[in-house]
C-alpha positions as YAML, in Angstrom:
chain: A
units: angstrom
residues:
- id: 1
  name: UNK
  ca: [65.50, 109.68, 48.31]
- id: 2
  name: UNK
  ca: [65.14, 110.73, 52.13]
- id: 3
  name: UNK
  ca: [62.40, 113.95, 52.00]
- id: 4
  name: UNK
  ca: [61.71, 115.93, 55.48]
- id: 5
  name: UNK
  ca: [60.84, 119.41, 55.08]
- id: 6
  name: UNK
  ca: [61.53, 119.86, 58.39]
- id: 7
  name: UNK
  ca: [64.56, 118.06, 59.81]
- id: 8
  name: UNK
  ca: [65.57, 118.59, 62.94]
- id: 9
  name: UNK
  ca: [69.13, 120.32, 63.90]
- id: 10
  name: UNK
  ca: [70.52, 116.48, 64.58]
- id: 11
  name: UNK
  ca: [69.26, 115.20, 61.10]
- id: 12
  name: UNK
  ca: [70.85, 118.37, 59.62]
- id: 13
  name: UNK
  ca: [74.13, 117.27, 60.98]
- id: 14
  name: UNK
  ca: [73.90, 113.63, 59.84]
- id: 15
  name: UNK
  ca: [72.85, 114.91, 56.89]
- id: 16
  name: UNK
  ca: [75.69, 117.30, 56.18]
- id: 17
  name: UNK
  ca: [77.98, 114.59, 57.27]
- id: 18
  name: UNK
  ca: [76.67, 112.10, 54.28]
- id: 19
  name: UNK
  ca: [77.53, 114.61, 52.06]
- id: 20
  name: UNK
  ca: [80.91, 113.92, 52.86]
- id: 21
  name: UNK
  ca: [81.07, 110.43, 51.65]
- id: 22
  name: UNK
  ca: [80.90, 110.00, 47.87]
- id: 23
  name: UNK
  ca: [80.04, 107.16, 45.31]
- id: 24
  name: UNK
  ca: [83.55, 105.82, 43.98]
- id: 25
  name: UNK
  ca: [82.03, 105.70, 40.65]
- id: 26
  name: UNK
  ca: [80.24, 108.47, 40.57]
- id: 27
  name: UNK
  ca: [81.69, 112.38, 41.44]
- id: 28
  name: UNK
  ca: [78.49, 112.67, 43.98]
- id: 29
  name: UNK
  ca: [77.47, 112.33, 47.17]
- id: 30
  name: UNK
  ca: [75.62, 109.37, 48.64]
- id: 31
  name: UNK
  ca: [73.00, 111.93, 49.73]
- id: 32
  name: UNK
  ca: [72.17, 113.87, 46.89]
- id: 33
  name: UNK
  ca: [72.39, 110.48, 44.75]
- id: 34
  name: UNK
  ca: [69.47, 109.66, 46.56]
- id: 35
  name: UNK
  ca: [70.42, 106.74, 48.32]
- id: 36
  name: UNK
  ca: [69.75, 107.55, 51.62]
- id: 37
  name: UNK
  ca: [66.00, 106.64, 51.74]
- id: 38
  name: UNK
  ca: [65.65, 107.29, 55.73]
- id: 39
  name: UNK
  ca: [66.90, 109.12, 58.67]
- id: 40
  name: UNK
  ca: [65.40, 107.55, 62.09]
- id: 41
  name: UNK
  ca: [66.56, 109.53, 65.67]
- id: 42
  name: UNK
  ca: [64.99, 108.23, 68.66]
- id: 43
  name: UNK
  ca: [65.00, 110.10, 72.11]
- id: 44
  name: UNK
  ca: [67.92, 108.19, 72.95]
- id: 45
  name: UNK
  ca: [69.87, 109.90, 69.75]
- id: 46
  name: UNK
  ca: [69.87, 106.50, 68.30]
- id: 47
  name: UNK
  ca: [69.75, 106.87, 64.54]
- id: 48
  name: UNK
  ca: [69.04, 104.19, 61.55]
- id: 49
  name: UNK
  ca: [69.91, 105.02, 58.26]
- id: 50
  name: UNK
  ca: [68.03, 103.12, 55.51]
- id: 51
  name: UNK
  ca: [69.67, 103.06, 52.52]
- id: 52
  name: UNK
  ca: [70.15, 101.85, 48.96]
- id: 53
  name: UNK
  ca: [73.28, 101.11, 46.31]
- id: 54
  name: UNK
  ca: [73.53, 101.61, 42.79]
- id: 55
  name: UNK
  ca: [72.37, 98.26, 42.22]
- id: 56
  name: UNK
  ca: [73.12, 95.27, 44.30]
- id: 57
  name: UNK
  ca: [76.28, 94.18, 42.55]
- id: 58
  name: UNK
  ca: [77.57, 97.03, 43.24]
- id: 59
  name: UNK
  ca: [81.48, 96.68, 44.01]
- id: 60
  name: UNK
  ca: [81.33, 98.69, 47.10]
- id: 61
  name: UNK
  ca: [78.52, 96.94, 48.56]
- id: 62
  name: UNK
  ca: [79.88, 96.71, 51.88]
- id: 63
  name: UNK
  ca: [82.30, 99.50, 52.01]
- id: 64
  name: UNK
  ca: [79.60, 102.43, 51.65]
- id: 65
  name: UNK
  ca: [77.55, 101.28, 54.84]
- id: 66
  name: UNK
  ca: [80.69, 100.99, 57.00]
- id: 67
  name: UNK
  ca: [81.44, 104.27, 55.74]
- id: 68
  name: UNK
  ca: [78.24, 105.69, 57.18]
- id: 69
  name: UNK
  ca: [78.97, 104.61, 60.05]
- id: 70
  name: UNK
  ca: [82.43, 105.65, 60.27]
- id: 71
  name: UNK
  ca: [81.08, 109.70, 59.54]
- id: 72
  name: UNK
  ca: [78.18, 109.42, 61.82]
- id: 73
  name: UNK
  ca: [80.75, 108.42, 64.96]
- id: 74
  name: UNK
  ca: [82.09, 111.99, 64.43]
- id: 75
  name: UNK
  ca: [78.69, 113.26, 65.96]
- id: 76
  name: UNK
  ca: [79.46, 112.73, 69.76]
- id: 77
  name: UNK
  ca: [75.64, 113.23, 70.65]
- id: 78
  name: UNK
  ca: [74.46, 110.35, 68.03]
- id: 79
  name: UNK
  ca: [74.47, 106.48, 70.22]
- id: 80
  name: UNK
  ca: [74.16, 103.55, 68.53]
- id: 81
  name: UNK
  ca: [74.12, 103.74, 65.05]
- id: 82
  name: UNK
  ca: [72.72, 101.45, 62.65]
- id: 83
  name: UNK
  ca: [72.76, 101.53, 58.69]
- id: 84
  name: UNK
  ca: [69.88, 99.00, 56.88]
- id: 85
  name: UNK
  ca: [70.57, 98.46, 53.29]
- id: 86
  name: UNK
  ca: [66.90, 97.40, 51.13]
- id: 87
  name: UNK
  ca: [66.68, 97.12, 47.30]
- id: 88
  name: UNK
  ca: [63.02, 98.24, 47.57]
- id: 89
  name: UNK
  ca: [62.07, 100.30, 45.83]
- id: 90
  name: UNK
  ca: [65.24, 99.69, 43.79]
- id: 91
  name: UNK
  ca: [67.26, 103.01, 43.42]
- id: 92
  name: UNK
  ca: [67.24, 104.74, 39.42]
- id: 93
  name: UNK
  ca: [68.30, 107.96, 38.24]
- id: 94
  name: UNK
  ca: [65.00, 109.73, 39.31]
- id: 95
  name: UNK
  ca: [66.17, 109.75, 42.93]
- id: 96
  name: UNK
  ca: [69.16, 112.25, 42.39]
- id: 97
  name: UNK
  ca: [68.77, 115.45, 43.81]
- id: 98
  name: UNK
  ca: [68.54, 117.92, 41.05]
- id: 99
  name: UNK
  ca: [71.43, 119.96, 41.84]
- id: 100
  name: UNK
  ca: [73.92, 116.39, 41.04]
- id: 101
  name: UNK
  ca: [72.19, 116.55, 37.87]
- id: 102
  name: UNK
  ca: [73.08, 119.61, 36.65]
- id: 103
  name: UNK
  ca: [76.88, 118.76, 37.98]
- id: 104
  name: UNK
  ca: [76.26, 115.42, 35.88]
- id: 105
  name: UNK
  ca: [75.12, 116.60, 32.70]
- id: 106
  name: UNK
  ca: [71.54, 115.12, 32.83]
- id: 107
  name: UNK
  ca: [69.49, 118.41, 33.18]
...
């Protein structure tokens, strides 16, 4: 799960924006389900997202990168834009934020 006690206003926005996109089989966010492991801005406003899946036979395996990428081309100051997907460390139900597990039933 992606940690930075200080973000700055940029990765506020990206993040805000991947709390728009949400696991089809699961009523959260791909944010707060703590798949989004990194947030990378150069001084160029290129940005790299590493990120995880549910596990990697997950169904929408392909579909949830694209659709970072999709959200983040809504921020007109971001360049390129590149989403990394990694199995390591493998994602579990630790890495949800705490406030999707209250809304799922597991606090």
């Amino acid at each position: 799960m992606y940690k930075n006690d200080n973000p700055t206003p940029i990765e506020k926005e990206i993040i805000k924006r991947l709390k728009y996109i949400y696991d089809p089989e699961m009523p959260v966010n791909i944010f707060d389900l703590g798949l989004i492991y990194n947030i990378e801005v150069n001084d160029n406003n290129d940005v790299k997202i590493t990120m995880t899946l549910t596990s990697p036979n997950c169904p929408v395996g392909e579909l949830l990168p694209q659709q970072v990428v999709s959200e983040l081309q809504f921020m007109r100051e971001l360049n390129k834009i590149e989403v990394d997907v990694t199995f390591e460390p493998p994602w579990d139900s630790d890495l949800i934020s705490d406030e999707a597990k209250l809304d799922l039933g597991l606090l």
